[in-house]
N, C-alpha and C positions, 0 to 999 in steps of 0.2 A: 504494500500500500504506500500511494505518496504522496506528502503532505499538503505536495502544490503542482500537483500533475498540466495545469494548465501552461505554465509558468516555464518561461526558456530558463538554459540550465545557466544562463549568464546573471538573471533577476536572479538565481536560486543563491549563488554564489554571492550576490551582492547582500542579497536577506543574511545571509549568512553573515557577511561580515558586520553588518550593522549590528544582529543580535549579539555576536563577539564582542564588540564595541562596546555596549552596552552591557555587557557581563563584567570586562573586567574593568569598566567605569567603578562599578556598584559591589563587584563582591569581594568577600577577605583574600586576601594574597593565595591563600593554601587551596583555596577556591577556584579563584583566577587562574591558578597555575593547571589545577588541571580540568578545565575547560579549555583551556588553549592547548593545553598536551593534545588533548582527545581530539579537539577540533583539528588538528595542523595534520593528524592522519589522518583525517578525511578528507582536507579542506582540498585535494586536488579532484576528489570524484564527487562531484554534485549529487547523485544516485546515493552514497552514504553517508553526506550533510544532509540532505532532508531529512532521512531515517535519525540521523543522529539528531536533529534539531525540533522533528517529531517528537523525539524518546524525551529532551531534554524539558518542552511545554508538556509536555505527558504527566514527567514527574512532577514538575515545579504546581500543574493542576491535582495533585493527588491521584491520578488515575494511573496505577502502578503496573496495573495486567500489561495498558496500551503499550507506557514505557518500557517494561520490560521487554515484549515482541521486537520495539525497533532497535533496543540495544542488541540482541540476539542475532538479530538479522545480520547486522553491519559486525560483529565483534572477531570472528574469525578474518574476513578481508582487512579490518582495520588493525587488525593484532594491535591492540594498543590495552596496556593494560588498566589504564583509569575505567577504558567502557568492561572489560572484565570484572574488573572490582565492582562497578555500578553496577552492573547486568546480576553480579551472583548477591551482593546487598540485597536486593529487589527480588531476585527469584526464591532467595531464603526467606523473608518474608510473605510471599505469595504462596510456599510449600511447592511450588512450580519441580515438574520431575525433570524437567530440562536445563535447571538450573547446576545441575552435574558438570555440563559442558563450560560452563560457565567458570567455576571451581577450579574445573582443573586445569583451562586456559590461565588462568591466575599464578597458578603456581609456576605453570612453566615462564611466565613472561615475566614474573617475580619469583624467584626460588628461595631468598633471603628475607620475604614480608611471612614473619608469622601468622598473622590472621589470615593468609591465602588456607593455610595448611590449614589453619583450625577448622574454616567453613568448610574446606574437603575435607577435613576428618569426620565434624560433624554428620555430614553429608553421608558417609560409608560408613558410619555407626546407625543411622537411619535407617539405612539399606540394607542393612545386615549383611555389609560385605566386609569378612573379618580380616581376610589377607589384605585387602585396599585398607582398611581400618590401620592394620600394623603397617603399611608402606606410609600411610600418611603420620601417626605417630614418629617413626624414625625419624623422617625427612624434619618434624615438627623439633623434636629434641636436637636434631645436628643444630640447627637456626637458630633456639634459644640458645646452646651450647656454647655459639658465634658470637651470641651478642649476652651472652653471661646474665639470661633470664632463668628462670625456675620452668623449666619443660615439663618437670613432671607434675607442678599446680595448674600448667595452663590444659594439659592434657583430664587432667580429673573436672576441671572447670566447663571444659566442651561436653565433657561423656554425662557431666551431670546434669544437664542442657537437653541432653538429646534426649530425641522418643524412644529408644532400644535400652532402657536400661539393665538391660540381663546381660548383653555387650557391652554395654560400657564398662560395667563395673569387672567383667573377665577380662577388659582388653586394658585396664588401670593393674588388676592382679597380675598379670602376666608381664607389667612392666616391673610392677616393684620387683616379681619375682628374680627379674634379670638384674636387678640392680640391689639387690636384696642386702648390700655396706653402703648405702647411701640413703641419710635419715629422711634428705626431699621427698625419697619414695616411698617410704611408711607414711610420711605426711601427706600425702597426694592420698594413698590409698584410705588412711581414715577419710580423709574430707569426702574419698567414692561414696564411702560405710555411712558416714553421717548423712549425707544426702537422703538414702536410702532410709534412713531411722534405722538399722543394724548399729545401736549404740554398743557392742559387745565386740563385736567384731574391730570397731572402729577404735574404741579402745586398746584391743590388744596392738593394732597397729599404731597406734602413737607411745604406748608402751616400750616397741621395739627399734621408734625414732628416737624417744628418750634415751633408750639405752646406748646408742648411737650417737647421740647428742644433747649433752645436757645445757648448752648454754643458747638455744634458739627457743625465745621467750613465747612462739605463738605455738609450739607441742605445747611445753606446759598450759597455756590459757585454753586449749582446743579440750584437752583430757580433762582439763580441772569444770569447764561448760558440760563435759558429758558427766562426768561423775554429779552435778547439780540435776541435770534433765534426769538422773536417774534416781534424784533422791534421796544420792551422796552426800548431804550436804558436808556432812564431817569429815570425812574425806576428801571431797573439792578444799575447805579451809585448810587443812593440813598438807594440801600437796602445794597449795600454793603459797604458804609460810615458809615451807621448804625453799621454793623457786626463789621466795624472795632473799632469805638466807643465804642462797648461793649466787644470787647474781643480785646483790643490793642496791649496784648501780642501775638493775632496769627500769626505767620510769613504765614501761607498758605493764610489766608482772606487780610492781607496786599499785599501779593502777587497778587493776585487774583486782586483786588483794585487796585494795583500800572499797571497792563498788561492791565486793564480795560480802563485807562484815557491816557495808549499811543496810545493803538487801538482805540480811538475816538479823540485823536493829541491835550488833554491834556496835552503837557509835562512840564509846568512847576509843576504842583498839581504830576504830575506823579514821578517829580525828590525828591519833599520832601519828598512819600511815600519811596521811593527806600532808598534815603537817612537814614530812619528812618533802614530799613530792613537790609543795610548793616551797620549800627553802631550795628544792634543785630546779623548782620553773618559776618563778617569781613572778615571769610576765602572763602565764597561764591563765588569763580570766577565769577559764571553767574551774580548773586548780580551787582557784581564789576562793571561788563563790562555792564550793563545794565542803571548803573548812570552814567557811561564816554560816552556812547553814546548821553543818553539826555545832558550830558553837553557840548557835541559838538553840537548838534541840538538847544540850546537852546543857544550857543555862552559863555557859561559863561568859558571861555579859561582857567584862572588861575585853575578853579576846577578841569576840565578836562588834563588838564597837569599834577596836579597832582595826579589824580590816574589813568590814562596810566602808568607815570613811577613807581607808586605804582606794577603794574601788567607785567614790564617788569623783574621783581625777579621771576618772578610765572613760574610754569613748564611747558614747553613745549605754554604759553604766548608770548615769547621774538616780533614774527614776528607781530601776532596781536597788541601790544600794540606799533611796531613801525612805523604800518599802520594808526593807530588812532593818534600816535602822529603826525606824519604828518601832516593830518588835521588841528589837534590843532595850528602846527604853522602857516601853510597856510591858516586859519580863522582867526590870530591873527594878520599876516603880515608878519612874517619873513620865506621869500620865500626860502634865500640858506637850512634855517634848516629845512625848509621843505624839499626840496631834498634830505637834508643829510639823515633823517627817511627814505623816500622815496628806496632811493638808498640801504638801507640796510635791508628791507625787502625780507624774501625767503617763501621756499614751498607755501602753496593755496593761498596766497594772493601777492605771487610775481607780477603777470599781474596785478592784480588791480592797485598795487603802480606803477609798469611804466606807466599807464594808465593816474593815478592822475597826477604823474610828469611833461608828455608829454601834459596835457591839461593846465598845468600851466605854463609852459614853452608857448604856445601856447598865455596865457593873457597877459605875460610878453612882447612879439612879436618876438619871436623866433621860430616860425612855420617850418623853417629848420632844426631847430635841434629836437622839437617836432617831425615831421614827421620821423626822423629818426630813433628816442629813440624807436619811435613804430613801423616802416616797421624793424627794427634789432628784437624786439621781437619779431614781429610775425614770422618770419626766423627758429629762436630759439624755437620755440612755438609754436608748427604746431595745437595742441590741442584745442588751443585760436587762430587760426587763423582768422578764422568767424568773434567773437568779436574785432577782432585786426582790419578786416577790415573796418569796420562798423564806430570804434572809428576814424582811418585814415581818411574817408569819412566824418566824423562827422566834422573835424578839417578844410578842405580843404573847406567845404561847409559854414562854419561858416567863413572862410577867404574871402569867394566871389569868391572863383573859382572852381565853380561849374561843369568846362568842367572838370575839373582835377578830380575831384571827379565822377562825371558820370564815367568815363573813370577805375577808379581805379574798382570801381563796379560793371564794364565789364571783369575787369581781375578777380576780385574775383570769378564770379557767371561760368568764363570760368574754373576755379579751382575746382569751386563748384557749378556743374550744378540743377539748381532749390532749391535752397538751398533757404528757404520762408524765413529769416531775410533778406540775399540780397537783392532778389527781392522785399521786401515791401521799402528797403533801396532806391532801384531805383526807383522804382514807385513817392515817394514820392517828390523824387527830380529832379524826371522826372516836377511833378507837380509843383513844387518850379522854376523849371524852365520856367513854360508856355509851358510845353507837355501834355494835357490830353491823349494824345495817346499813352505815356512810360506808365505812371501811369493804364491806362487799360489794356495795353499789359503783365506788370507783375502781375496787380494783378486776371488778370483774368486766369494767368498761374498758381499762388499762390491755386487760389480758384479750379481749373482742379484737383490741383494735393490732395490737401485736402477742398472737399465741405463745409466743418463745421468751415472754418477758419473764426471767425466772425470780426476779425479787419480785413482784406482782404474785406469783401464784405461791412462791414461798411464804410472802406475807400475807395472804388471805388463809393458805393452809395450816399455816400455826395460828393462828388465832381460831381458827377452826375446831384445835386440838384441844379446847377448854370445853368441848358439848359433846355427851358420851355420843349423842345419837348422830354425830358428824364427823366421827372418827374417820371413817374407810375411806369418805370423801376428801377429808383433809389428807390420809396419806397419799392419795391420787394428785390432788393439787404439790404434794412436798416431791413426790416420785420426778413428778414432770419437770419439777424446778432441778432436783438433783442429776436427770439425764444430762439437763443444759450446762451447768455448772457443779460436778463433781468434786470439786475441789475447795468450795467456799464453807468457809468453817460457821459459819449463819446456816445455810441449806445440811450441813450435815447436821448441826445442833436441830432442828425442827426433824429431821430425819429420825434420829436419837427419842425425841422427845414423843412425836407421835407413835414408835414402838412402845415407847414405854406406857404410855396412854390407853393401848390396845394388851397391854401385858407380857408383851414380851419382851423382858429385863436383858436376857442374852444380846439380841439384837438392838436394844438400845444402849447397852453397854458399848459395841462395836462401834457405832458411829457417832457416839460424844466421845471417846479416846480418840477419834480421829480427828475433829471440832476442836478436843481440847491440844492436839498434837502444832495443829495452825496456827490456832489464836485460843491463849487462855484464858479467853472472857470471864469476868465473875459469873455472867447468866449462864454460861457454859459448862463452869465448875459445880455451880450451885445444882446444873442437872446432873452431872456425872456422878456428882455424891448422892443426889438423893439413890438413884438409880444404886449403886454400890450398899444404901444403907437399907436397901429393902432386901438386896440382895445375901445381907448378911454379914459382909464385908465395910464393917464399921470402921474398925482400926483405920483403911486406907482410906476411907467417907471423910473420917475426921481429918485426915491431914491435908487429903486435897483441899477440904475448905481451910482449914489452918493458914496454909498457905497463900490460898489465893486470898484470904481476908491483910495480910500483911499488905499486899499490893493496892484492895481495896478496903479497906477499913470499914466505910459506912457503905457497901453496898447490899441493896435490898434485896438482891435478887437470894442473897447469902445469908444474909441475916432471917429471912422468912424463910427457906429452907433448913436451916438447922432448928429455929425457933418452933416450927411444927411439926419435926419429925422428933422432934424431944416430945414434943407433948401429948404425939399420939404414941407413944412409948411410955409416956406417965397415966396415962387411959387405960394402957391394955392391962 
């Protein structure tokens, strides 16, 4: 087909050079350079400038099929490798079966560009052609070899790409096999394993890259990531105390180490590591901001004061650091200079600072001017309304006037019809008020509107678990929530609870030990004893609560579970 059949081949020529003209007018060098490659092997046959200047409006339209056709066309007579590379970019994306041709022109017209080899490898991992598979591997590894790249990550990286992966991951084995004193090839072949989720496998192979080589900081962080996916956690923290023991200069394994022990709420062991990372990066924003944070979570004020004001010099820092200072004075005490931070915070973290200000004005006992500081932003802030109203409601209901709060969350959800924050908003304080019939009526609108909302149905199924004759229903509602979310130590604790509800202690045993293994909530604790104190097993009833009352002192969930199960013990 062609593009200007009408058209002598002198106009064709002339188009031509115009659009040239105009290409390397307007586009980046690396660009320009090859349009003018490509065009210059054509630019003598008029018959493969149109195709080529077809292919080039083709693309630049999105229409990739058309483009591709005219690259193809012209790419053998043109032997030029920029329309190969173009032609096989585009047929890989298209899945096009003819894009082979394309590939493997590439490689030969460039034998030294790695990405030739990769998309031909790709390509014959596809295919399920193994011996083309291993010619393009080889040729892939000489190349990196040349240019002192990692052949055997780039090779795990294509194969884990591809549609074959039963080939892949044989044709990554059968490299390490060959190279079986060389640690890149254990690390290639885990990251096959991991790809695949064979966490065991994947492990023995960084195992035996380890063994091989102890001072490449991304085995250790790759094995200490599997050992966590798997549950490890004690073992992830020990292998990487280790790494960091023996290579104390690595800032990546310190890192690694230091995000370890806050994601398990470590933070004091976490603030030394960090500490240690930002006296070797000083300029590290992230660094920075990573040790002021544990210094305000961990309370240690003076630290934390100063290096927020360290980071309010910092570029385009100023609103972040006078969000956090905030904090630091309203953790410390000093409530106006809290506000004063407060008050002069802008852009993304504007709402949050009125948000702080408005709840502390609220401890102070200024609830009027609280509620106002935040019904004027949300005016202002139609974006943060939702959140604005939620907080408002938060404030009103924490005050004990909970009609006023209902009432506000009538006008929100009237603003914002089904809007599932609201409404779980109201349900729950439908329930807080002694409505079980708000508390169903929104969340079973919640759940209507998205069936898979699993705190929706976990929250209506535990409330559920208080009416013998609504038992079965509520563990239907808990079941569904647990398929979505197996792992939320809320959904396991209603799990727990509604067994035990239905009588059976063994089974509710099992899933508050797991609830309480997550998060040791006092409500969480307060069930697993009871559950333990019926069971017979008092001695360990008493110490769980023991325990978790240290943490929480006055909580009720604790205190009316031993208070009643002492007293139906003084009854019997």
């Amino acid at each position: 087909m062609k593009l200007f059949p009408k058209k002598s081949k002198s106009l064709d020529i002339c188009f031509a050079a115009l659009l040239l003209l105009s290409i390397s007018v307007t586009a980046a060098p690396t660009v320009k350079q090859g349009v003018l490659q490509s065009a210059n092997a054509v630019f003598n046959s008029p018959e493969l400038m149109s195709h080529y200047l077809a292919g080039e409006i083709a693309a630049h339209d999105g229409d990739l099929a058309t483009a591709f056709e005219h690259y193809m066309q012209i790419m053998i007579p043109a032997n030029d490798v920029s329309i190969a590379r173009r032609a096989t970019h585009i047929g890989l994306h298209l899945k096009s079966k003819a894009v082979a041709q394309a590939a493997q022109l590439w490689t030969q017209l460039a034998p030294d560009d790695i990405e030739a080899w990769k998309a031909l490898l790709v390509l014959r991992v596809n295919a399920d052609d193994r011996d083309g598979a291993v010619e393009a591997i080889d040729a892939l590894m000489d190349v990196a070899e040349t240019q002192q790249s990692d052949g055997f990550i780039q090779v795990a990286a294509v194969v884990a790409e591809s549609g074959n992966k039963e080939l892949g991951l044989e044709l990554v084995k059968s490299l390490a096999e060959r190279h079986d004193r060389d640690p890149k090839a254990h690390y290639a072949l885990a990251i096959a394993y991991f790809a695949q989720k064979d966490q065991q496998a994947a492990e023995a192979s960084l195992r035996a890259a380890l063994s091989l080589k102890k001072d490449d900081p991304k085995i250790w962080v790759l094995l200490a990531r599997i050992l966590d996916v798997n549950k490890r956690t004690d073992e992830s923290e020990k292998l990487l105390r280790l790494a960091v023991e023996q290579l104390p200069d690595n800032d990546l394994l310190r890192l690694s180490y230091a995000e370890h022990l806050v994601i398990h709420e470590k933070y004091e062991q976490a603030y030394k590591e960090f500490q240690l990372l930002h006296e070797a990066l000083p300029e590290n924003d992230e660094i920075t901001q990573a040790l002021g944070s544990l210094a305000i979570e961990l309370h240690y004020w003076s630290d934390a004061r100063e290096i927020w004001s360290e980071m309010m010099a910092g570029h385009g820092r100023k609103d972040r650091a006078l969000y956090f200072l905030g904090q630091v004075e309203e953790g410390s005490g000093d409530v106006e200079k809290a506000h004063e931070y407060y008050s002069k915070v802008g852009g993304v973290l504007r709402t949050d600072a009125k948000i702080r200000s408005a709840q502390l004005l609220a401890k102070q006992g200024d609830l009027p001017k609280a509620l106002k500081m935040i019904s004027t932003a949300r005016l202002s802030n139609m974006e943060d309304a939702v959140r604005l109203y939620l907080v408002e409601s938060d404030l009103l209901s924490d005050a004990n006037r909970g009609m006023q709060a209902m009432g506000l969350l009538d006008k929100a959800l009237a603003e914002h019809p089904q809007q599932a924050d609201l409404l779980y908003a109201r349900g729950m304080l439908g329930d807080e008020m002694g409505s079980i019939e708000i508390l169903e009526r929104d969340m079973r609108t919640i759940i209507e509107i998205d069936p898979e909302n699993a705190q929706a149905l976990n929250a209506l199924g535990y409330t559920l678990t208080a009416y013998d004759d609504r038992l079965h229903e509520a563990r239907e509602l808990i079941n569904k929530a647990y398929a979505l979310m197996p792992e939320s130590a809320a959904i396991l604790d209603s799990m727990g609870w509604v067994e035990f509800r239905l009588g059976n202690l063994d089974e509710a045993e099992k899933y508050l030990r797991m609830a309480a293994e997550i998060d040791p909530d006092s409500e969480i604790m307060a069930h697993l004893g009871e559950v333990l104190w019926l069971k017979g097993e008092r001695e360990e009833a008493h110490q769980i609560w023991q325990d978790a009352l240290l943490i929480e002192p006055e909580s009720e969930h604790l205190l009316d579970a031993i208070k009643r199960l002492h007293q139906q013990d003084k009854q019997q």
